[in-house]
Steps between C-alpha positions, in 0.01 A plus 500: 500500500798714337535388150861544317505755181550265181835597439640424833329167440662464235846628559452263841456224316793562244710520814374161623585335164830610529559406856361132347810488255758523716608195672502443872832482638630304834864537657686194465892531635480915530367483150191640359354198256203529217268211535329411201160316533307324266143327560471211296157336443697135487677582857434343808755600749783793537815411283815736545785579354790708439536671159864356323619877523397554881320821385135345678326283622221298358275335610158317292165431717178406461195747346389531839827621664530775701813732490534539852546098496746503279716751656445326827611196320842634353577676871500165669746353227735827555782225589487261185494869286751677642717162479416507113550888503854454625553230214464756225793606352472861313562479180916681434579618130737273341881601438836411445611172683106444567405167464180392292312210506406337116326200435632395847801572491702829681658694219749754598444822360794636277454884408792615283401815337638477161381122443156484311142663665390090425561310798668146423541184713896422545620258708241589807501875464259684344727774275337844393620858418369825448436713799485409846178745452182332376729094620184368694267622141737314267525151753111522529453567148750183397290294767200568345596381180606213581244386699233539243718317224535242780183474594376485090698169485385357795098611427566333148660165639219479791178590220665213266496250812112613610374521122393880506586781260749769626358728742579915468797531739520855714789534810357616825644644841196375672596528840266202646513247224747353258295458196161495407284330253171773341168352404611654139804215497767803593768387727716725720794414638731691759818610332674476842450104479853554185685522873410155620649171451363366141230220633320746732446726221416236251284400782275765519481513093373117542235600732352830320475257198379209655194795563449500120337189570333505868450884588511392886698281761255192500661154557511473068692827462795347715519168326549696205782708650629173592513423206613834309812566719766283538640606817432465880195782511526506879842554506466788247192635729758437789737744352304761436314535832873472658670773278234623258428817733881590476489494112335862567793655706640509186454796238229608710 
């Protein structure tokens, strides 16, 4: 029986680990798409999805999954994912006579080049100057901020309803979640959420705090959302599975 030299062994099996990182790919409407799979030890069927920014696949299975399966299984759904490929909008820098959307509202944006780098809300325009160089950095930048000083008041309203000491606050661009609650008390909260209407944001504060208290979705954590936000949750969970993938067309 031939036996392989060590270092082609070796060099074989480098090559093998690398082929292992990259993901499969399927055609779906003449395009080449990266699925993504992960075996979770809690799964016990095939759930897929679409990632917000159409850039894969993804799709979680059980331990005992094979690959081959899972492609299989996103082939014979090549309808329902081209049909949500050929939702996605590409995200389009922002310019001149742009509009914006802000706390749910469509701000039109007003670039006049001597006028301060700040941008300003005036009567449903959203005035900046400077360049028309670096316009999408400055609008993302201003978005940012407010969001998190947004976000700080609602966290601190929310913690004084539930009883709980402030959490540590960090913005995400998570693309598959809209905030997060860390066993360490840490919540994260998608800075693209300063672009929906004011309840749906406040919504999703409500429910990363109500996980202060119950770190999972049991029947107690959502009487305790009930009782944190003072909204319609399902209409706020409404909204953002109707336009909450569109939020990402936007500054890319």
């Amino acid at each position: 029986m031939a036996v392989l030299p060590d270092f082609l062994r070796r060099s074989l099996g480098k090559s093998a680990e690398r082929q292992a990182d990259v993901p499969p790919v399927i055609e779906i409407g003449g395009r080449q798409i990266p699925v993504t799979i992960r075996r979770l030890a809690q799964s016990r069927r095939m759930v897929m999805r679409l990632a917000p920014d159409a850039s894969e696949i993804r799709i979680s299975m059980p331990r005992w999954g094979r690959t081959a399966e899972a492609l299989a299984f996103a082939r014979s759904r090549a309808l329902w994912l081209e049909a949500q490929l050929a939702r996605h909008v590409a995200p389009a820098p922002l310019g001149d006579g742009a509009n914006l959307p802000f706390r749910g509202v469509l701000l039109r944006i007003d670039h006049v080049a001597a006028a301060p780098r700040r941008p300003a809300v005036m009567d449903g325009t959203l005035r900046l100057g400077g360049p028309s160089e670096g316009l999408d950095t400055r609008i993302r930048r201003w978005l940012h901020a407010e969001a998190k000083s947004l976000f700080a008041d609602d966290l601190a309203f929310y913690c004084a309803r539930a009883k709980v000491a402030l959490p540590t606050l960090a913005l995400t661009n998570a693309r598959s979640r809209w905030g997060s609650c860390s066993g360490k008390g840490i919540i994260r909260l998608n800075w693209r959420l300063i672009m929906a209407p004011d309840a749906v944001r406040r919504s999703v504060v409500a429910h990363e705090v109500a996980h202060l208290l119950h770190f999972d979705h049991s029947p107690r954590f959502h009487a305790c959302l009930a009782k944190l936000f003072e909204g319609d949750i399902e209409e706020a969970n409404r909204w953002l599975k109707r336009h909450g993938r569109g939020l990402y067309a936007i500054l890319g």
